[in-house]
VMD Tcl script that draws the C-alpha trace (Angstrom):
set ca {
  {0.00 0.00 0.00}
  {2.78 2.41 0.96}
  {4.23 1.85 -3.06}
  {0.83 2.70 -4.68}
  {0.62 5.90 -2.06}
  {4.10 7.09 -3.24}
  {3.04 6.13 -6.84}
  {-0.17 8.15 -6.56}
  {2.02 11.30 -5.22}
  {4.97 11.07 -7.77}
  {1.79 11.58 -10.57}
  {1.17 14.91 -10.45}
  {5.03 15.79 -10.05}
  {5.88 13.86 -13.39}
  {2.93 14.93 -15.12}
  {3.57 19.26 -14.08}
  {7.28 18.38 -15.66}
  {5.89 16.44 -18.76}
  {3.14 19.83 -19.28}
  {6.05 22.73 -18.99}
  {8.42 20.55 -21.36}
  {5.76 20.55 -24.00}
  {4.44 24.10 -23.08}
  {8.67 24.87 -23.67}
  {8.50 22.45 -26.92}
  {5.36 24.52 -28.06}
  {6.84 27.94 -27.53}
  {10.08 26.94 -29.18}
  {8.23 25.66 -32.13}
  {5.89 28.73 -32.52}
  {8.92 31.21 -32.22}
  {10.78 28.88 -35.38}
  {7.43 28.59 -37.62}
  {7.61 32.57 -37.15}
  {11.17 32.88 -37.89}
  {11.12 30.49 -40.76}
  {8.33 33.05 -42.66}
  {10.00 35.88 -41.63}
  {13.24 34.33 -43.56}
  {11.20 33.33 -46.62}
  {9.63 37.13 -46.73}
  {13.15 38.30 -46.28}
  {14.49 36.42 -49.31}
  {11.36 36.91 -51.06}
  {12.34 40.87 -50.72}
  {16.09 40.04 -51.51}
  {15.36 38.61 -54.80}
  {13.17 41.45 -55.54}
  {15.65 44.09 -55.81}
}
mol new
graphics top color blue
foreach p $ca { graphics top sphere $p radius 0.5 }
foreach p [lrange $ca 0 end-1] q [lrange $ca 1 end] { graphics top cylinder $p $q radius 0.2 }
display resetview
């Protein structure tokens, strides 16, 4: 009983990690898609001139 008690507490810890990982993951990921069209409008402009 102790093991599933300890089990039951280490849950929440695990999962708050696992949700600011992926919260990081989805920042990261909005910041590149972002950067990536900002790149393509830059060389869109470059070739342009």
């Amino acid at each position: 009983m102790p093991g599933l008690l300890r089990k039951n507490q280490k849950i929440p810890v695990a999962s708050a990690q696992f949700w600011v990982l992926e919260h990081i993951f989805f920042v990261l990921s909005t910041k590149m898609q972002i950067f990536l069209k900002m790149r393509l409008k830059f060389e869109h402009f470059v070739n342009m001139k």
